[in-house]
N, C-alpha and C positions, 0 to 999 in steps of 0.2 A: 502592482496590479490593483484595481478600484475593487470594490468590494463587489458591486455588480456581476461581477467574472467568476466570486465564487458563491454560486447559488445554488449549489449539490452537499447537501445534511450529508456526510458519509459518519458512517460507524469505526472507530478503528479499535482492531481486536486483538489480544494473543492469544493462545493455546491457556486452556486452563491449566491449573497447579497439579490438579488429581487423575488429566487426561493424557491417552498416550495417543498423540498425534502423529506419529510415523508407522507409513506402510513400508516394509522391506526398508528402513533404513533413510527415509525421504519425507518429510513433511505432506499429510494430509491436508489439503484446503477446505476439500470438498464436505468433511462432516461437522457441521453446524454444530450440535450436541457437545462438539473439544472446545469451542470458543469463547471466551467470554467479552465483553464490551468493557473499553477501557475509558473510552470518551466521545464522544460526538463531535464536529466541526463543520464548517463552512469550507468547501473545496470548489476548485473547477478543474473538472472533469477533461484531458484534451485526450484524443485520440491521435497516436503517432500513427505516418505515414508504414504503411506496407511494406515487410522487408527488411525493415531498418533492424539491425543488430548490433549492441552492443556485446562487452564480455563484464560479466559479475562473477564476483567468487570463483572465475577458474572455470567456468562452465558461460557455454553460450547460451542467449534466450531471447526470443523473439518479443521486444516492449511493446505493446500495445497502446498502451494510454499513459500520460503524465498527469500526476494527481498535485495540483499546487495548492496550498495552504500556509496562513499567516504562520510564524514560528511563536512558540513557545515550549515551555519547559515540558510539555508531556512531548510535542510534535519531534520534537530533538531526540527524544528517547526512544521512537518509534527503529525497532528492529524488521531485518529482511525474514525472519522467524512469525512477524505478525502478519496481518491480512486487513483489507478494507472492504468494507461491505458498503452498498449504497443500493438500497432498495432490494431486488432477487439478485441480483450483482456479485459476483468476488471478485475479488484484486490480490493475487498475490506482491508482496514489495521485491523490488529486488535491490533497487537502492532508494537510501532517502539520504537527499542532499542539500544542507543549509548553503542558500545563492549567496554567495561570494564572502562566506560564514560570516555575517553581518547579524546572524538572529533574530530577522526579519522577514522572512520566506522559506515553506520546504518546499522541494519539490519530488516527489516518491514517483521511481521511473516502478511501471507496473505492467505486468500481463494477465488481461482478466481472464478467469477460469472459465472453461466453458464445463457447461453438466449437463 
């Protein structure tokens, strides 16, 4: 992908150390306040087609957008626990996947949160 493609600054974040980010047992997205900023990047932003379903972790969830970013050593590290933010924006992860584990490309299948 040329670098032109990704021209969305996103934030990518986890749960702070001293925050309890679970309601009833399930990760909060929604409160800002638990999150900290881990790193910044270069993304493009795509929007999946309507409908489309995958299965993660044993549970269904409807993906919304796929967030592609160059790889490197934090990008690899990015867990389905963290979140991306891009402007008023959230993305929960549901997976991040190195393209054809070459460590040259992620691509984080995501459902953004509405609020």
């Amino acid at each position: 992908m040329g670098a032109g493609k990704r021209r969305h600054l996103v934030t990518i974040e986890r749960p702070r150390a001293d925050a309890d980010v679970t309601v009833d047992g399930h990760i909060d997205f929604s409160d800002d306040a638990s999150w900290e900023a881990v790193v910044q990047r270069y993304a493009a932003i795509k929007p999946r087609t309507g409908g489309e379903f995958e299965r993660a972790e044993q549970t269904e969830a409807t993906l919304t957008h796929r967030i592609e970013m160059l790889s490197d050593r934090v990008t690899r590290e990015i867990k389905t626990t963290w979140r991306i933010r891009y402007g008023s924006r959230r993305f929960e992860i549901i997976a991040n996947r190195n393209i054809e584990e070459r460590d040259k490309e992620q691509h984080l299948d995501c459902m953004e949160l509405m609020t």
